[in-house]
C-alpha positions in Angstrom: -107.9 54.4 -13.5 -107.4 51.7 -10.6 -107.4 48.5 -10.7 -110.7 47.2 -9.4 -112.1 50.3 -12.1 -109.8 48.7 -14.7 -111.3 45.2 -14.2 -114.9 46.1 -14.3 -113.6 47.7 -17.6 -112.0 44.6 -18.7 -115.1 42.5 -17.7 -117.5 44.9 -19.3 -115.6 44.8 -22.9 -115.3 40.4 -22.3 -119.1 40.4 -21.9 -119.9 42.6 -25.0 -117.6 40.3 -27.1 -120.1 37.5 -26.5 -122.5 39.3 -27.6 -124.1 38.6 -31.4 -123.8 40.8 -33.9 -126.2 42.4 -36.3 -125.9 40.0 -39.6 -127.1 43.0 -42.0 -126.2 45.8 -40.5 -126.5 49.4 -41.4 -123.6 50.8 -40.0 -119.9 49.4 -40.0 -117.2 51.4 -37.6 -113.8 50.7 -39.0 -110.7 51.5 -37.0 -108.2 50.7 -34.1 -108.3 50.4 -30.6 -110.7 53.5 -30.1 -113.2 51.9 -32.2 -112.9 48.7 -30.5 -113.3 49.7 -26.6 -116.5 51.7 -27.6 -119.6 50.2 -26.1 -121.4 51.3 -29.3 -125.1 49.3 -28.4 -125.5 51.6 -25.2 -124.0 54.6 -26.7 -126.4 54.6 -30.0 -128.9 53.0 -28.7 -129.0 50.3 -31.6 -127.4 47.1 -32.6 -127.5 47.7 -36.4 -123.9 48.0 -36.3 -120.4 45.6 -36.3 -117.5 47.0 -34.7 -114.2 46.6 -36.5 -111.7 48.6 -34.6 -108.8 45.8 -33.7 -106.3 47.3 -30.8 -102.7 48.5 -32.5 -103.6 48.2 -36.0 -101.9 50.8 -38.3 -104.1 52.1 -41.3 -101.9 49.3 -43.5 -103.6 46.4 -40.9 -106.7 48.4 -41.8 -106.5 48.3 -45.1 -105.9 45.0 -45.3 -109.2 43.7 -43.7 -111.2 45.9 -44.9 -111.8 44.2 -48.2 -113.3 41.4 -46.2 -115.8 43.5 -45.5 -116.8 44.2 -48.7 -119.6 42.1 -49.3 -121.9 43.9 -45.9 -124.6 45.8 -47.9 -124.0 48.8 -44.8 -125.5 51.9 -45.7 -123.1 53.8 -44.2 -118.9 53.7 -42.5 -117.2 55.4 -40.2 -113.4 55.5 -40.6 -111.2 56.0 -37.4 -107.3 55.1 -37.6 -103.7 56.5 -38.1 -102.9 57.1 -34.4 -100.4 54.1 -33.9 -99.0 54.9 -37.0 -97.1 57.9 -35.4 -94.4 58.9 -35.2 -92.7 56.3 -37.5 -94.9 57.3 -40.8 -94.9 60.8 -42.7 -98.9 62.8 -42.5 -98.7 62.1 -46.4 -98.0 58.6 -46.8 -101.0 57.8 -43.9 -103.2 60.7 -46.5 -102.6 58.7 -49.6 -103.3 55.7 -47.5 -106.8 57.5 -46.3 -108.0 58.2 -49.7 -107.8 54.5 -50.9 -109.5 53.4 -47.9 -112.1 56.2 -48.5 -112.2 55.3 -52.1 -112.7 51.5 -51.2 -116.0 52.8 -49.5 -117.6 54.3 -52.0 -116.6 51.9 -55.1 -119.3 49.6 -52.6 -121.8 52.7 -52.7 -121.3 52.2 -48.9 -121.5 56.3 -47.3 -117.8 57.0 -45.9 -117.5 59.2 -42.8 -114.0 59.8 -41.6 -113.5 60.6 -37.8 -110.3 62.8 -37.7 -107.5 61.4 -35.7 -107.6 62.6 -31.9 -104.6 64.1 -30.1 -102.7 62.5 -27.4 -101.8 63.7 -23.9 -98.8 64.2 -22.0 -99.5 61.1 -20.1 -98.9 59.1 -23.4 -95.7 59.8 -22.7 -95.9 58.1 -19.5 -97.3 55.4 -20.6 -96.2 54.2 -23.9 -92.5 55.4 -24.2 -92.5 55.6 -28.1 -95.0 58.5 -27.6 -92.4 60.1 -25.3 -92.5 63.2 -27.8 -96.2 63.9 -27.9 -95.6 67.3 -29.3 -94.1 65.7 -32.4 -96.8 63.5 -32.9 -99.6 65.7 -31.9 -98.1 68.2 -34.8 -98.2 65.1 -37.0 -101.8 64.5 -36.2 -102.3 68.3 -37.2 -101.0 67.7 -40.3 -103.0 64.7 -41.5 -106.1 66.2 -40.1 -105.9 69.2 -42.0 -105.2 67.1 -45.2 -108.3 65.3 -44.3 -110.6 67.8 -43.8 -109.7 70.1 -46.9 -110.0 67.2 -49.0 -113.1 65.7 -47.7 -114.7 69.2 -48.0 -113.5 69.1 -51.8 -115.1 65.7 -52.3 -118.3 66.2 -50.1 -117.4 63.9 -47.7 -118.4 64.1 -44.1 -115.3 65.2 -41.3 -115.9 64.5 -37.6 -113.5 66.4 -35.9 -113.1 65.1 -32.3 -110.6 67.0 -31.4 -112.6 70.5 -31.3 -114.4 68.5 -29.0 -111.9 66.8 -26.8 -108.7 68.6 -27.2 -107.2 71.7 -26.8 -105.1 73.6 -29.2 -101.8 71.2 -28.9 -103.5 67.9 -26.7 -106.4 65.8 -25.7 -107.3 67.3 -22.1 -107.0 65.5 -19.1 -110.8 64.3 -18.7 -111.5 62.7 -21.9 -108.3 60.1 -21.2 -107.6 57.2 -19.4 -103.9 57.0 -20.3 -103.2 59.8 -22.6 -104.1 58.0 -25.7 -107.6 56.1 -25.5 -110.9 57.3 -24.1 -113.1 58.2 -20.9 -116.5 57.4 -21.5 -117.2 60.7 -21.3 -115.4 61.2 -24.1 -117.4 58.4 -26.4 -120.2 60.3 -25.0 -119.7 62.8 -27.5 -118.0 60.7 -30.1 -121.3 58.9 -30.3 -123.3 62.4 -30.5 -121.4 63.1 -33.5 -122.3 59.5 -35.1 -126.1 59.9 -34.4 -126.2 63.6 -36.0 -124.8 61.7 -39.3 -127.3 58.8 -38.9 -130.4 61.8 -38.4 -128.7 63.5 -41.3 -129.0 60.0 -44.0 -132.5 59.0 -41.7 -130.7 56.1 -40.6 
């Protein structure tokens, strides 16, 4: 990305911060940084929604705020998180850490989807050193995902998994990344495809 495509970005993610929010909405999207640079209104096509994806949180920073949005009578969440966790945590510990925040959901009889954590790229490596052994991480990713998935199919819980979809079999390819790690908008393109199926699926 070049600069001047880097400050249209910058300018277009300013200008949907001053936008209002929906005060009941439907949907809530829960997560980190991926979440957060999503321009959800043009990609869904609604405004039903609040966006709570906050840049660098770990699933503990999630945690943590998501009680305060307790109270929202949404109809439905979609979970995304875990990514800047790695490769300091252990897959299990960021599990355990899933199934209370999935818990949390439904104690509020609020619908819990949970978006499988995406793969980085070799360019992560590049460009945040701490991801210098992508590999490692991406393996970790595996791991949780896998948890994930075998015990949201247990519990009936619905799985988006992004990365059959955006990766390969070991990384997130080349044209769904700006920087190895976050997202083309190609990319949310088909993240949001996978949230409107869910939202055709509970007539939402």
């Amino acid at each position: 990305m070049d600069m001047r495509q880097f400050l249209k970005h910058v300018l277009a993610y300013l200008l949907r911060l001053l936008q209002p929010e929906a005060k009941n909405p439907s949907i809530i999207l829960l997560g980190d940084s991926l979440v957060e640079l999503g321009n959800w209104e043009q990609l869904l096509n609604r405004a039903d929604f609040i966006n709570r994806g906050i840049g660098g949180d770990t699933l503990s920073h999630i945690q943590k705020r998501m009680k305060s949005l307790g109270a929202i009578r949404a109809r439905i969440i979609f979970i995304e998180g875990g990514i800047n966790d790695f490769p300091q945590s252990e897959p299990d510990s960021l599990f355990g850490k899933y199934q209370e925040i999935i818990a949390f959901w439904q104690s509020k009889q609020i619908t819990p989807v949970v978006v499988g954590l995406v793969y980085i790229s070799p360019l992560a490596a590049k460009t945040y050193p701490f991801r210098s052994d992508w590999r490692g991480i991406n393996n970790q990713v595996s791991t949780l995902n896998e948890n994930l998935k075998s015990f949201c199919n247990a519990q009936k819980i619905d799985f988006i998994d992004l990365n059959s979809l955006l990766s390969d079999s070991i990384q997130l390819r080349s044209e769904y990344t700006t920087d190895g790690v976050h997202l083309t908008e190609a990319a949310y393109h088909i993240w949001a495809g996978e949230i409107l199926r869910f939202l055709n699926q509970y007539q939402l």
